[in-house]
Each structure stands twice: as C-alpha cells, then as structure tokens.
C-alpha positions as CSV (number, residue, x, y, z in Angstrom):
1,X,130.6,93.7,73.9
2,X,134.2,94.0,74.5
3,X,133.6,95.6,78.6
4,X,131.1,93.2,79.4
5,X,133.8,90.0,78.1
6,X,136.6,91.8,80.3
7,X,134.4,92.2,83.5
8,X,133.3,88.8,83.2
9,X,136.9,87.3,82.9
10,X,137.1,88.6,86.2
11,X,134.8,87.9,87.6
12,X,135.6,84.4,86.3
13,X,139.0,84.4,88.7
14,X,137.4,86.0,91.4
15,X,135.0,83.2,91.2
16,X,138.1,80.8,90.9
17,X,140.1,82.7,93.4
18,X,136.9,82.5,96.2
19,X,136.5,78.9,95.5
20,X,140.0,78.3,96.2
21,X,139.8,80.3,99.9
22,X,136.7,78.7,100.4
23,X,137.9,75.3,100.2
24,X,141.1,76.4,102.1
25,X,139.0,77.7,104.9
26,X,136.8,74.6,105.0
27,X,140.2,72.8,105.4
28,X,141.6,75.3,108.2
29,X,138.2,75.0,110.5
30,X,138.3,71.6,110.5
31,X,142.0,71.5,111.8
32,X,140.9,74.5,114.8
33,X,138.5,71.4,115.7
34,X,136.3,72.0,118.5
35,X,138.1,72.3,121.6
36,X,140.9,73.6,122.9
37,X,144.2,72.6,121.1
38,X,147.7,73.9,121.0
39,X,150.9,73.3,119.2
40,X,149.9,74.1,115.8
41,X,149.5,71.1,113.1
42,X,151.9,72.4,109.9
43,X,149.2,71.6,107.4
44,X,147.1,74.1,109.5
45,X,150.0,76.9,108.7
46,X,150.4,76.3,105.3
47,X,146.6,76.6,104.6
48,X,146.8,79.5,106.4
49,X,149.4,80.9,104.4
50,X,147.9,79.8,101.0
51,X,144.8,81.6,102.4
52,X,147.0,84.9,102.6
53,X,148.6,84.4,99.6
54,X,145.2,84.5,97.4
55,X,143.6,86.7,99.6
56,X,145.4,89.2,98.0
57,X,144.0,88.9,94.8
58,X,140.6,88.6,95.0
59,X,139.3,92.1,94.1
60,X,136.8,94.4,96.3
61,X,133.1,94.4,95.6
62,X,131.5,98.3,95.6
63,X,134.1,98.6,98.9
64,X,133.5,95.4,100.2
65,X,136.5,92.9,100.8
66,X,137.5,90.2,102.3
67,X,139.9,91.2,105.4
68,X,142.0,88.3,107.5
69,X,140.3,87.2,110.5
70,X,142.6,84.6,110.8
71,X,143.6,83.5,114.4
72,X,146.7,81.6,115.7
73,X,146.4,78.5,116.2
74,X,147.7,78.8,119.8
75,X,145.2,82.0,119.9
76,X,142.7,80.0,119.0
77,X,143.0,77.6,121.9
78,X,143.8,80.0,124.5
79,X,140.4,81.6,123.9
80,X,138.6,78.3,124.1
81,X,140.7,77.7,127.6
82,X,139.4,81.2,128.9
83,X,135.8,80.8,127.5
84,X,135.5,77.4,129.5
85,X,137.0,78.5,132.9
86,X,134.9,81.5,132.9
87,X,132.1,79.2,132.3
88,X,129.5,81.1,131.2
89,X,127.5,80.1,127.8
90,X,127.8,83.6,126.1
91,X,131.2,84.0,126.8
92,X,131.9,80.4,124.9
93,X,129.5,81.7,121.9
94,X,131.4,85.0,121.5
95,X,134.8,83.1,121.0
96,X,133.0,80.5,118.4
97,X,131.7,83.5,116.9
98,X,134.8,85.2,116.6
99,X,136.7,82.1,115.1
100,X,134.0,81.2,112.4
101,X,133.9,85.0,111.6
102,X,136.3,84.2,108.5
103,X,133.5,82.1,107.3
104,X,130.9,84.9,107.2
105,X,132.9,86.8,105.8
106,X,133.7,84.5,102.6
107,X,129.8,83.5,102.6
108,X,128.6,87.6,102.1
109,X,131.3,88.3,99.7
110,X,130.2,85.1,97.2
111,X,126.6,86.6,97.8
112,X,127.9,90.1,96.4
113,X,129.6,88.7,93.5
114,X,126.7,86.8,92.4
115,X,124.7,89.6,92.9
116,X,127.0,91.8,91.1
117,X,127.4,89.3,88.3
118,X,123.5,88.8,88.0
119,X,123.4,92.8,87.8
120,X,126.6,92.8,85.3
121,X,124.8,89.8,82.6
122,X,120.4,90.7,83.0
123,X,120.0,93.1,80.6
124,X,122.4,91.6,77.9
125,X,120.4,88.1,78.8
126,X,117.0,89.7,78.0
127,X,118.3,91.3,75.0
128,X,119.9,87.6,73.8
129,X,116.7,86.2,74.7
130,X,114.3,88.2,72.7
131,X,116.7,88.2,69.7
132,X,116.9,83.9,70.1
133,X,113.0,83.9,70.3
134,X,112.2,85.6,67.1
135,X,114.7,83.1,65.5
136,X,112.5,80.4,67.1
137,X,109.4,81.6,66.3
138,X,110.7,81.4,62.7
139,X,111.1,77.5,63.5
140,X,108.1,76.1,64.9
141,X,105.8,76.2,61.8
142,X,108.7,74.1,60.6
143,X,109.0,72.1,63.7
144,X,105.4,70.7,63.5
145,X,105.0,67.2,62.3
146,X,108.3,66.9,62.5
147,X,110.7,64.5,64.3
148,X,113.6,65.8,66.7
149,X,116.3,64.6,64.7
150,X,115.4,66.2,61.4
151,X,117.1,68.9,59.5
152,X,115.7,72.3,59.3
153,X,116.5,74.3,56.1
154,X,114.3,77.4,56.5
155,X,117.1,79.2,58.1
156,X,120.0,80.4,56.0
157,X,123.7,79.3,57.3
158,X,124.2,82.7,58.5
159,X,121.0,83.1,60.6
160,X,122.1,79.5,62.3
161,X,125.4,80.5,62.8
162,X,123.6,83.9,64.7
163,X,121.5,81.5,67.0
164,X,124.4,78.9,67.9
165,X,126.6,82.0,68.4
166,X,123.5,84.2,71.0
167,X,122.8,80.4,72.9
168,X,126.6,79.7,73.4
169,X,127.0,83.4,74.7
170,X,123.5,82.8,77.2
171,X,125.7,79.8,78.1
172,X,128.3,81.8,79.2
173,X,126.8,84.4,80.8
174,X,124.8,81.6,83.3
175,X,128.3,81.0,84.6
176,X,128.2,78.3,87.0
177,X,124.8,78.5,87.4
178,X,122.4,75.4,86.9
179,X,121.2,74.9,83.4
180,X,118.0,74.4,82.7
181,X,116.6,70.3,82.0
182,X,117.4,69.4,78.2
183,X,120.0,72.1,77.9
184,X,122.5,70.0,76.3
185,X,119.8,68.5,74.3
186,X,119.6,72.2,72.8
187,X,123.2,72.5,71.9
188,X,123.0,69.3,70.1
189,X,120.4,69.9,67.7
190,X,121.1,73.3,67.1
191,X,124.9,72.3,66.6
192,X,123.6,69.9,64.1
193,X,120.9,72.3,62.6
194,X,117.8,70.2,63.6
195,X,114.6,70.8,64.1
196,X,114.6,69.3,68.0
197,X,115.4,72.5,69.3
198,X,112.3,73.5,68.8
199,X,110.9,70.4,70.1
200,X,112.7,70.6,73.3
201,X,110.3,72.8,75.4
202,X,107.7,69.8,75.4
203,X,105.7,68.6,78.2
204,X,108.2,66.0,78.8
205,X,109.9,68.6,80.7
206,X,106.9,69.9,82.8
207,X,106.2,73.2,80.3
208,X,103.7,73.9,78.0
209,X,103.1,71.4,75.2
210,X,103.9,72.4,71.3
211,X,100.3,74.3,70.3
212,X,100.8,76.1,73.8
213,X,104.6,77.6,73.0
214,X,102.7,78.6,69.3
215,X,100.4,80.9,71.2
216,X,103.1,81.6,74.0
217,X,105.7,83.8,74.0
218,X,108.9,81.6,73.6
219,X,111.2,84.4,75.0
220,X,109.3,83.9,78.0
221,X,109.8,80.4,77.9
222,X,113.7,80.8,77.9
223,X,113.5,84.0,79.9
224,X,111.9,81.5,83.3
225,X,114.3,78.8,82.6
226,X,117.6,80.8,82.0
227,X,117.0,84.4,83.9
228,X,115.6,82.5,86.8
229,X,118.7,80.2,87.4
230,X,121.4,83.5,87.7
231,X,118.0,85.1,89.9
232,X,118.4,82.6,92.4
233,X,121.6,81.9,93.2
C-alpha cells in the first residue's frame, strides 16, 4: 500500500498547509474590519505575506487551486468609500463580495480535498472492514458471558497483531474525522487482547445489543460508524 501511504502524506500537509491559511485568513478579515479604514495595520501585512508564502505550496485539486484574491489594505477601503457615496445597496454587496471572495475560495478547496481524500481511502476502508469483521466474528462466541476486561486466547499472536495492525490503519485513514463513541475504548482492549472489543458495540452506545450483532453483520456495524464519519465531512 505504498501509493496510497504517499498520497495520504500529502494530503496530510495540504491539510496542515490549509489550516494554516485558514487561520491566517480568519486573522486578516478581522483586521479589514467592517468599514472603511486606511493606513494599513503591520500585523495585517505580515498575515498577508505568510498567506502568500504558503499559498504556494498547497497543491491543485483535479485543476482546482487556490489563487490570491488578496486586496490592499488601502484598496480595501477605497472601495468601501466608493460603495457608500454611490449609495446604492448592490453596489456595497458587490465590494463585500469581492473582499470575502478569498474566503470562498479556501471553503471549496477544503470541500475538494475532503472529497478527494474520501474518494482516495473508501475502497481500502471497506476492504479493512470486511477483513476486521471476520476476525470479530471469530470473537463473539468467545465474548459471551464474558466481562470487558478479560483476556481472549482464541486468537493466535499473529491474528491479534493483524487486527491491532487493520484498526490502527482505519484509524488513520479517518484522518481528522470524528471517531466513532467508544473508539478509544476499542484500542484499549484490543491493545491489551481483551475480550471488550467485542463488547463495545452494546446498547450503551445506542446500537444493537450482543444477540443482535450475532445475527448482524458486524462489518456493517463498523462500516455505519467509520465510513459514515469520512462520508460526511
């Protein structure tokens, strides 16, 4: 799986790169304010040119990129000063338009590389999935009658190693994407080889009880609580 590790190590600092300009932008509107201003603040120019500086790294998504739509900060307040002495409504919206524009532009691009990513990781998830659900099924004969915290020996050190290996790559392959309720509670007792993780899919957490996952398909299970977080995002 060597491609899908690279693309997703950049994907990882395209991530990392956007939050950066997204932050940086948040921090350059707020300086623009809401009126007409001139004489431009130097925290307002050095967030501008940190803005350029990264902008130049983040990558292009199937032809789509992020362009500068930056505007002087003198610009800026000249328009505002026309917009309000011409004094008609649309001609104030077109200038806020054109100074949030930036904005927009950052917002689509995140939505294309989550879509892209979600595209990238779906079919390697479902494959991880199916493989981590006939492991499980193996488990919950074992897990009946059983407490959360005992140790499960039906599975040979390999075939653990396998699961804790498939659930850390689902991990990251989610990304930043919201994990599930209990997730951490499933790294635990599968790091410790114990029978909780298959306890954890309970009706504690609002799913199907025990007897219910035995008749159920477990890779569906995993399949609504993992595939659907990357899904909506």
């Amino acid at each position: 799986m060597p491609d899908l590790e690279a693309a997703l190590r950049q994907f990882e600092a395209a991530e990392s790169n956007l939050k950066k300009l997204e932050q940086l932008w948040e921090k350059i509107e707020s300086l623009i304010g809401n009126g007409p201003a001139f004489g431009s603040p130097p925290e307002y120019d050095h967030a501008c040119m940190a803005f350029r500086h990264i902008l130049q790294s983040l990558p292009a998504i199937d032809g789509f990129r992020v362009d500068d739509h930056h505007h002087d900060f003198d610009e800026a307040g000249q328009m505002r000063l026309d917009a309000l002495e011409v004094g008609e409504i649309d001609a104030q919206v077109s200038v806020e338009s054109s100074l949030a524009e930036q904005g927009r532009i950052l917002r689509a691009y995140r939505f294309k590389l989550q879509s892209k990513r979600r595209e990238l990781v779906r079919d390697r998830m479902l494959t991880l999935i199916d493989e981590v659900d006939d492991m499980l099924r193996q488990l919950l004969p074992v897990a009946e009658g059983k407490e959360g915290n005992e140790y499960v020996s039906s599975l040979s050190e390999a075939n653990w190693q396998y699961l804790q290996d498939a659930i850390g790559e689902i991990d990251t392959l989610l990304g930043s994407s919201d994990r599930p309720a209990r997730w951490r509670d499933l790294k635990r007792h599968l790091s410790f080889g114990m029978v909780g993780i298959c306890l954890i899919f309970t009706s504690s957490t609002g799913l199907p009880s025990r007897a219910a996952l035995v008749q159920a398909s477990m890779a569906k299970t995993i399949l609504f609580l993992l595939v659907s977080q990357i899904s909506e995002k």
